[in-house]
C-alpha positions, 0 to 999 in steps of 0.5 A: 500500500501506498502511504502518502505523507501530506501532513503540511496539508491538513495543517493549513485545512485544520487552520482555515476549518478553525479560523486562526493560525495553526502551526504557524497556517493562517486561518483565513481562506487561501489556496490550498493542496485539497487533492493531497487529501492530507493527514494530521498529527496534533497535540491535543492540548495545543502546545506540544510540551508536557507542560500545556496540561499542567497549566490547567490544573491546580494541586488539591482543587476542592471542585473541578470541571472538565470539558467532555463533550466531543465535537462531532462531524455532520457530513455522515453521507461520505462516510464508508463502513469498515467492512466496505473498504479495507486496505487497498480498494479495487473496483471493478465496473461493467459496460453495457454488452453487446446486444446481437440478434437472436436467430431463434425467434424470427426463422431458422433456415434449413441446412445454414449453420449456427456457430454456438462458440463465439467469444464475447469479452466482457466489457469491464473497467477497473481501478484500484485506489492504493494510497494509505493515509494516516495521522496520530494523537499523541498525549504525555502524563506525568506521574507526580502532576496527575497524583498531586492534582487530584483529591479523589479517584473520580477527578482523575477519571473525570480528567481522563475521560476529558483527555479521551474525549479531547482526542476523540474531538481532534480525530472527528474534526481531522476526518471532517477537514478531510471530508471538506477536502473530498468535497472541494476535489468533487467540485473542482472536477464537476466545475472544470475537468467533467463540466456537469456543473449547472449554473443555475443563475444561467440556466433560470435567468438566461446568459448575461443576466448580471444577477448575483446571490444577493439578488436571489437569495430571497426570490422565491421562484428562484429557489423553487426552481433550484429544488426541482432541479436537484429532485430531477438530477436524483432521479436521473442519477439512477438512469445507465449512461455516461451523463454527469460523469468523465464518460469512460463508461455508463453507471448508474446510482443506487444511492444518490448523496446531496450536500448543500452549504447551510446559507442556502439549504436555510434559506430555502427551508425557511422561505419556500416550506414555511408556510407548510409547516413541513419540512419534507415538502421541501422535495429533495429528500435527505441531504448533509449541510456544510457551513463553509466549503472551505473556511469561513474567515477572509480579510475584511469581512464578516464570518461566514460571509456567503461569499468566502463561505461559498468559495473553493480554493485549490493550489496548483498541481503539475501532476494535474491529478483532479484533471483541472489543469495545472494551475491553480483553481478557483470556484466561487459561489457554490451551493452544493453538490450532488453525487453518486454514493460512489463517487466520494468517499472516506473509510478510517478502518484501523485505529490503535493505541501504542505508549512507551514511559521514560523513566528519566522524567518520569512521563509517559507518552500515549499515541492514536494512530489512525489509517485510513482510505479515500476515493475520488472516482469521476467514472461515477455521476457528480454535479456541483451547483452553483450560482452564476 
């Protein structure tokens, strides 16, 4: 298996995701290598020293409470089970076959031979996905601080769960960095490697309309019309042909995943169903939200402004590996994307502890290592949308 060591990557994901500067990585929105798809390793607690959690305890505390909540990932439909992927992934896809004319059904004709023995080949196509990514958690404890800090057994177990779920926190938020960068790469190929993208402005309003999401984004209409045309893209997801994909070969989907950037999933919910006090009349089933495609923070203006929020932002690859091109990419102003289940995907099947103990300080060092598996596979159906 092939490991790919892009830790540098997920640094600069994990610095746009929170917004500040993370290993030296500024948080506001820039060009970033998303088609790495990149691994993380970071101190949970943030300084990379045994002292970083010392400073937060106080010897003999009379009460103490410790943060246990674990921050969780929303983006469920790119997740893959275990038993799904494992190791390397092959995947192996049928062509339409021939279709002959069959002599039986319209007259045999007396003394003219009929060959049984020809050889069909069977129309396949297979890839294998053989990269392995991996990152790690690591976590020191010494001994006399832990002993020292505590007055009962219940706050030194209140304190490990807190460590626990720290850690649990920080594989979440690297696995869901991971998933905005799958998505990002899924938007850059439908924008500019395949060309499914819908400009929805376009296709509503006519070419030239000058309209921007400000003069949309409270059009009724506007927004009924994007809800039809997500409700027909899934159905005609599931049709066997070369639509929406590289066109190497038909596929058809089975199970059809919508993700859309909460501004306008929102707003649609709010605007369009409303007054149906019933959010399944929204008519495009269910779908995940991002609040950000890539990062929320940009230079003079507000959190979250539709504008950053809505932005995609890719490096330059001379390998060209998403087939955009070699230079940078840039996509603005996209909605959502939707995608055949295939089409995307992220699978973190091993996970393990390991520990060693130095005796000359007297510390001991815990580690979570965690492997796992990503696809991007444009021979299925994705569509971005976007408005212009």
């Amino acid at each position: 298996m092939k490991h790919i060591d892009v830790v540098a990557v997920e640094q600069k994901a994990i610095a746009q995701a929170l917004g500040e500067s993370y290993f030296e990585n500024d948080g506001k929105i820039a060009s970033i290598e998303s088609y790495k798809l990149a691994d993380v390793g970071k101190d949970v607690l943030n300084s990379g020293s045994v002292e970083s959690y010392t400073k937060a305890l106080l010897t003999q505390l009379g009460k103490m409470e410790i943060e246990s909540d674990v921050f969780k990932d929303t983006i469920a439909s790119l997740n893959v089970p275990t038993e799904m992927w494992y190791g390397y992934l092959e995947r192996i896809k049928f062509d339409i076959q021939d279709v002959v004319a069959d002599a039986k059904y319209y007259g045999l004709v007396d003394g003219q031979t009929y060959d049984d023995h020809v050889f069909y080949q069977p129309k396949v196509k297979a890839k294998i996905f053989e990269e392995i990514k991996t990152f790690k958690c690591p976590m020191s404890f010494v001994n006399d601080d832990i002993d020292e800090s505590f007055v009962s057994w219940e706050q030194k177990n209140a304190f490990f769960e807190g460590i626990r779920a720290s850690i649990k926190s920080t594989l979440n938020l690297a696995v869901k960095v991971i998933k905005h960068m799958l998505l990002q790469s899924g938007v850059a190929i439908s924008v500019g490697a395949t060309d499914t993208a819908i400009h929805l402005i376009t296709e509503y309003f006519g070419a030239n309309s000058g309209k921007t999401y400000n003069d949309v984004k409270n059009d009724k209409d506007f927004r009924i019309f994007v809800n039809e045309r997500i409700a027909n893209l899934k159905n005609q997801f599931k049709d066997w042909n070369t639509a929406f994909s590289n066109g190497s070969i038909p596929t058809f989907a089975t199970k059809v995943d919508v993700t859309l950037l909460d501004q306008w999933a929102n707003g649609t919910k709010f605007q369009v169903t409303a007054n149906t006090y019933n959010p399944i009349d929204i008519g495009i089933g269910d779908y995940d939200t991002v609040s950000s495609w890539q990062a929320f923070k940009d230079t003079d203006k507000s959190d979250y402004d539709f504008a950053t929020a809505s932005k995609i932002m890719i490096s330059a690859d001379a390998n060209n590996k998403l087939g955009v091109g070699t230079s940078a990419f840039t996509a603005s102003n996209v909605i959502g994307l939707i995608r055949d289940h295939r089409a995307l995907g992220i699978c973190p099947y091993r996970e393990k502890v390991t520990s060693n103990y130095t005796a000359s300080a007297d510390f001991y060092n815990q580690y979570l290592h965690v492997q796992f598996n990503t696809c991007i596979d444009s021979d299925y159906k994705m569509v971005a949308l976007v408005l212009d």
